[in-house]
C-alpha positions as CSV (number, residue, x, y, z in Angstrom):
1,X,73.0,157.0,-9.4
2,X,69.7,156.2,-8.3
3,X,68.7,157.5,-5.3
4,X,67.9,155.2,-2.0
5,X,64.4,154.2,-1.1
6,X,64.8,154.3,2.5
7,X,66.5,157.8,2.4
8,X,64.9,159.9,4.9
9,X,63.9,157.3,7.1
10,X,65.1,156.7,10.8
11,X,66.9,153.4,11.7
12,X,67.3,151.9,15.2
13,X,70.8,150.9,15.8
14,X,71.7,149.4,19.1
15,X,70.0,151.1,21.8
16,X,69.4,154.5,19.1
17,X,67.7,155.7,16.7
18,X,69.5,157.6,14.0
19,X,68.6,158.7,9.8
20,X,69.3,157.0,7.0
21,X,72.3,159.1,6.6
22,X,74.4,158.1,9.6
23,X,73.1,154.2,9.7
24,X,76.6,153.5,9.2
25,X,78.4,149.6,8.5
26,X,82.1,148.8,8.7
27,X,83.1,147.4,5.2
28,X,85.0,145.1,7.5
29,X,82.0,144.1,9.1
30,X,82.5,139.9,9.8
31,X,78.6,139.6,8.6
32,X,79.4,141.7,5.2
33,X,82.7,139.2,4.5
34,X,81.1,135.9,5.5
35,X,77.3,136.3,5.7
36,X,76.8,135.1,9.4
37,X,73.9,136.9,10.8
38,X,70.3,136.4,11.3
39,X,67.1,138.6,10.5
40,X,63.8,138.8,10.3
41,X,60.8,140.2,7.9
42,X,57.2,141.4,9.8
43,X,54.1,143.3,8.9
44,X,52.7,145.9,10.1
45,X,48.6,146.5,8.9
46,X,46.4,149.5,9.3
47,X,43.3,148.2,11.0
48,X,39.8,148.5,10.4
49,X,39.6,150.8,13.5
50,X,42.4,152.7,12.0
51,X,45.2,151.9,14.4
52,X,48.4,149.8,13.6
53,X,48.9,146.6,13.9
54,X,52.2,144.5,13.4
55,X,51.1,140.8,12.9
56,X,52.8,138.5,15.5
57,X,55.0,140.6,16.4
58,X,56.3,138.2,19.4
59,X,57.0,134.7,17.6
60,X,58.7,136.9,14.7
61,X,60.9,138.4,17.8
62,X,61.5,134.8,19.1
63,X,62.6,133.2,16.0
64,X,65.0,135.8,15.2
65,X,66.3,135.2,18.3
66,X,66.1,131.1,18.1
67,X,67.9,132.0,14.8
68,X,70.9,133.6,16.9
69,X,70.9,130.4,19.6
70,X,71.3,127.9,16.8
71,X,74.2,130.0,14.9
72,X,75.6,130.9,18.2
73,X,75.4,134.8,18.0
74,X,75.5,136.2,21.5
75,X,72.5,139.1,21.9
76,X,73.4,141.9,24.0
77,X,69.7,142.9,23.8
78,X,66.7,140.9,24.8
79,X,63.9,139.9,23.3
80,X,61.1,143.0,24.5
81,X,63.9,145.8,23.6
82,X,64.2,144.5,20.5
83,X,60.3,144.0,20.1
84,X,59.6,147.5,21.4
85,X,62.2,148.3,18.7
86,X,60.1,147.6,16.2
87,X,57.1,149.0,17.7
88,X,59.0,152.3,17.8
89,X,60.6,152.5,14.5
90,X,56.9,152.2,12.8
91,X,55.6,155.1,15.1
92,X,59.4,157.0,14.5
93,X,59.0,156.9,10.1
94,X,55.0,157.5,10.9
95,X,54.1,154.5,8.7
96,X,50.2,153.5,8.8
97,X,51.3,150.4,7.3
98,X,54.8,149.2,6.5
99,X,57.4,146.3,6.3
100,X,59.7,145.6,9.5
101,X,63.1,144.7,9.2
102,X,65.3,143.7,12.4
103,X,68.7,142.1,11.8
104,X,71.5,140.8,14.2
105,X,75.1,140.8,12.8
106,X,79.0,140.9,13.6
107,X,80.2,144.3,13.4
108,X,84.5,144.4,12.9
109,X,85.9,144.7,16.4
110,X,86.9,140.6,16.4
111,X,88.6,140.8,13.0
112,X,87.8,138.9,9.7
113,X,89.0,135.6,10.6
114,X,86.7,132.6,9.8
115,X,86.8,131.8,13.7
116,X,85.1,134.7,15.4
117,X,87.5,135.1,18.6
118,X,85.4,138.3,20.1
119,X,82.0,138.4,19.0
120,X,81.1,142.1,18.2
121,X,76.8,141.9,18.1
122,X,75.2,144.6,16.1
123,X,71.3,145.0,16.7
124,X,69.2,147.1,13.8
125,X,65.7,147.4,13.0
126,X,64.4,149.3,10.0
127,X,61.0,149.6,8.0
128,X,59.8,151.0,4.6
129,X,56.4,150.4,2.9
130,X,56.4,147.6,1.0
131,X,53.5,146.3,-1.3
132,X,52.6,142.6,-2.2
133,X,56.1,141.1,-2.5
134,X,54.8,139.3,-5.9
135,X,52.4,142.4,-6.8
136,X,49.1,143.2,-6.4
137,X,48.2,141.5,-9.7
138,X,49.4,137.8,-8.9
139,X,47.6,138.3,-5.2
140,X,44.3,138.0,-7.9
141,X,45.1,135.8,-10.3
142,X,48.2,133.9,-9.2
143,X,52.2,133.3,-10.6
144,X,53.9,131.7,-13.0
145,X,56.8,129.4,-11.1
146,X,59.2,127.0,-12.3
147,X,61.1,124.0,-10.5
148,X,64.8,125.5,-9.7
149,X,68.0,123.8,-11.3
150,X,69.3,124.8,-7.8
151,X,68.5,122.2,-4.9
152,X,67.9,123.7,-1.5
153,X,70.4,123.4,1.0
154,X,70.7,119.5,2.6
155,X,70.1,119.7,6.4
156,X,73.7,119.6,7.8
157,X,74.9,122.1,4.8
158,X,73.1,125.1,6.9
159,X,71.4,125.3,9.9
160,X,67.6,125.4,8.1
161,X,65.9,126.1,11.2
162,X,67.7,129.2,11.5
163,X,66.5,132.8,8.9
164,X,70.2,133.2,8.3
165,X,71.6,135.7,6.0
166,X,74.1,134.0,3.9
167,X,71.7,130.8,3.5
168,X,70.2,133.4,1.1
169,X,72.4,133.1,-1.7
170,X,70.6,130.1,-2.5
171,X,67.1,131.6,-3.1
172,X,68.6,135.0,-4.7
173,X,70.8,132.7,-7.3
174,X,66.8,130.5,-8.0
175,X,64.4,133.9,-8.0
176,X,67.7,135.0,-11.0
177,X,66.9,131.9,-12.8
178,X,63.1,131.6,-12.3
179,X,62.7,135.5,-13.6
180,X,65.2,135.5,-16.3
181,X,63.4,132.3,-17.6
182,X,60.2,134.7,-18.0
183,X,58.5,133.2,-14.2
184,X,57.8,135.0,-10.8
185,X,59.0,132.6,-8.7
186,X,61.7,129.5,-8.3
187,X,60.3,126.6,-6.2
188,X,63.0,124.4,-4.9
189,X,63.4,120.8,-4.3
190,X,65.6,119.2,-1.5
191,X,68.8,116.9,-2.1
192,X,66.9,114.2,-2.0
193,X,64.8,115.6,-4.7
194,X,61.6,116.2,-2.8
195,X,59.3,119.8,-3.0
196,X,60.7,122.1,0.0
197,X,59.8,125.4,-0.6
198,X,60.0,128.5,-3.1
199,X,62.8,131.0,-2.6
200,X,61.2,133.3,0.0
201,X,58.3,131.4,0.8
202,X,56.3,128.2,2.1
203,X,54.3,126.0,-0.2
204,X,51.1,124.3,0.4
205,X,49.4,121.9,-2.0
206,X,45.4,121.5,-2.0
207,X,44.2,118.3,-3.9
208,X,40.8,115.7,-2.8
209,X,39.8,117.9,0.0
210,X,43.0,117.9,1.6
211,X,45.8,120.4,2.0
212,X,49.7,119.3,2.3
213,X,52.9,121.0,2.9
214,X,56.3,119.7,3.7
215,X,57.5,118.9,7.1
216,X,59.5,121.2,9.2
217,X,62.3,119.1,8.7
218,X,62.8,120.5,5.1
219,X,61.6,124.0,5.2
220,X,62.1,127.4,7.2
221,X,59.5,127.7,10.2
222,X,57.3,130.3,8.7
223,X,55.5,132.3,11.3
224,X,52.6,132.9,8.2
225,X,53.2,129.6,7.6
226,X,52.1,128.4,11.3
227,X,49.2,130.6,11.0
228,X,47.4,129.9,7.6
229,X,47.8,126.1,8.7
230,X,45.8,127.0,12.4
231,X,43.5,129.3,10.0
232,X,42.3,126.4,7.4
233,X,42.0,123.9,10.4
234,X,39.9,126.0,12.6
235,X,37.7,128.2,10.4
236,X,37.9,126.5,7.0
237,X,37.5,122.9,7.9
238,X,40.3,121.3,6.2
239,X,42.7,118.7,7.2
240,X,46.1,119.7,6.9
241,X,49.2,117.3,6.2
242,X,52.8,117.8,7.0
243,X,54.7,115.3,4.5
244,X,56.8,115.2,1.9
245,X,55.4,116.5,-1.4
246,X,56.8,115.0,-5.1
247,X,56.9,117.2,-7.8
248,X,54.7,115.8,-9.8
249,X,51.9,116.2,-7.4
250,X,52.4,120.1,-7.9
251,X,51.6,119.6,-11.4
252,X,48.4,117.7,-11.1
253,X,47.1,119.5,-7.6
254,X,43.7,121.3,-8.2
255,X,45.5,124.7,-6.4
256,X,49.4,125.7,-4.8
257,X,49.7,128.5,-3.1
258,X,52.5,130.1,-1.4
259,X,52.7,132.0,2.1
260,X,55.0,134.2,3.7
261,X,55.7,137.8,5.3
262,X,56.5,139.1,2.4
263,X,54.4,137.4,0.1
264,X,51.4,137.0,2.5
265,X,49.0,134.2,0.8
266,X,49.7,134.2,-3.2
267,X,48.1,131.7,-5.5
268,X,50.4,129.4,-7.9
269,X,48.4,129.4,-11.3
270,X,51.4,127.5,-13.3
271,X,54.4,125.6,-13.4
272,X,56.7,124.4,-15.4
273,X,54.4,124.9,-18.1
274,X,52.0,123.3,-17.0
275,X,48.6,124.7,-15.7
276,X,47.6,124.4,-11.9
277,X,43.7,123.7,-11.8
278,X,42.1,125.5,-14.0
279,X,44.9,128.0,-14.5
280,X,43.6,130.7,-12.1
281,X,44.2,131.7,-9.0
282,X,42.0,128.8,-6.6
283,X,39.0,129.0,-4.8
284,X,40.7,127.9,-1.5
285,X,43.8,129.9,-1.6
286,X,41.3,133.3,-2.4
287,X,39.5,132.5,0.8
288,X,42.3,132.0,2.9
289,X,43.8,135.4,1.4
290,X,40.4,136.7,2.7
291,X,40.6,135.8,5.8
292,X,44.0,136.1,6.5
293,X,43.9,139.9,5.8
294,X,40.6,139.8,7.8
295,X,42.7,138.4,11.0
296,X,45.5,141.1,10.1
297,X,43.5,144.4,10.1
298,X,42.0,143.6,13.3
299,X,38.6,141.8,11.7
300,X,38.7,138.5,13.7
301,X,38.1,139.2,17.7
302,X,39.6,135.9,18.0
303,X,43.3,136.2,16.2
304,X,43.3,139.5,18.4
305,X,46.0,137.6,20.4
306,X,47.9,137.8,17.1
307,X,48.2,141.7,17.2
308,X,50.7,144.3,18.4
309,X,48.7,147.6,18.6
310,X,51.5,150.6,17.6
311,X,50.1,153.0,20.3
């Protein structure tokens, strides 16, 4: 048996912090059975001055929380312990830079029925390091994707506002397909057929001078997402457009790129066969990656707002 890659790290569960070893689960746990739970994925950078950094540390905390309000998880922690959670846990495993994982789920003290008749909240918060999601090589030259056989979720099926645990069958059952069909990445349309997102990230579109990316209405609220779209508006000088996007105008955009925690700003150089641009990672998408890792490690004085300093 392989051995675990978070062995010999500490984890924070409710109120404690404890080692790999005794971050214990109930097999019974209601979240394990039925997948209700919520959870969130945030960065923290080594700065220029050296110090750490965890990249909006606050809207992360406050949508993982949202998340809980809209699937009606009760939180018997607030917001700032569970903030100051993560702060802790980075300066606990004595990570420079690492990837910050807090999750809120039913433990097994209400029993496994569908109806949840005492809510038994679990809060934990764990971090490993954690390289380019896509690897370093597609950060420079961009992925292969293809369109997923399996449509994203319709509105009322799940609540899509919500990072929800279960909703993730979806994207793990498209990122099988896309890889096993020789790609990096699935890229999912809607029920109604239109471009929403890819499995684990937001997708933008750059064509005519103009960027587009679907609506809120269709896709996760991406915190990276909010901020690449305040980054190209402000310091880059390009309009930005919330609509829906057909696939077809994937194939003949001049650059797609993809943002996200995990994946930070990766550039789409093909899909479906089919080259994007000149089959390279674009012009526009390699700046934004510039300055969005700029803003992270403490380079812009004026995203400073953006940064939690792990003191």
């Amino acid at each position: 048996m392989n051995s675990s890659p978070f062995e010999g790290l500490k984890f924070w569960m409710d109120g404690k912090f404890t080692d790999y070893s005794q971050a214990k689960i109930s097999v019974n746990s209601h979240s394990l059975h039925y997948g209700l739970g919520a959870f969130e994925g945030i960065r923290c950078y080594k700065t220029n001055s050296g110090k750490s950094a965890i990249f909006r540390l606050d809207e992360h905390i406050e949508r993982l929380f949202k998340s809980c309000q809209i699937l009606q998880i009760p939180v018997n922690f607030s917001e700032k312990e569970v903030a100051g959670a993560c702060v802790d846990i980075v300066k606990k495993n004595g990570f420079e830079e690492c990837y910050i994982r807090p999750i809120i789920y039913i433990g097994d003290a209400g029993g496994l029925g569908i109806f949840i008749k005492h809510f038994d909240t679990r809060v934990a918060v764990s971090a490993w390091k954690w390289g380019a999601y896509l690897g370093e090589e597609a950060m420079k030259k961009g992925i292969k994707a293809r369109v997923s056989s399996y449509a994203r979720f319709h509105v009322n099926t799940f609540m899509g506002m919500s990072k929800a645990t279960g909703q993730y069958i979806n994207s793990i059952l498209a990122k099988k397909e896309a890889i096993s069909s020789g790609c990096d990445e699935a890229i999912m349309l809607d029920t109604s057929g239109f471009v929403c997102e890819a499995s684990g990230e937001n997708i933008f579109v750059y064509s005519n001078g103009n960027i587009k990316t679907p609506p809120l209405s269709s896709v996760l609220p991406g915190i990276t997402r909010a901020s690449v779209i305040e980054i190209m508006k402000n310091d880059m000088g390009l309009e930005v457009m919330e609509e829906r996007l057909t696939r077809d105008e994937l194939y003949i955009a001049e650059e797609v790129f993809l943002t996200g925690t995990a994946a930070e700003v990766t550039p789409v150089r093909e899909i479906d066969d089919r080259k994007i641009g000149k089959g390279s990672a674009g012009k526009i998408a390699l700046e934004l990656q510039d300055k969005f890792f700029k803003i992270a490690k403490g380079g812009n004085k004026k995203y400073e707002k953006w940064l939690t300093y792990v003191r």
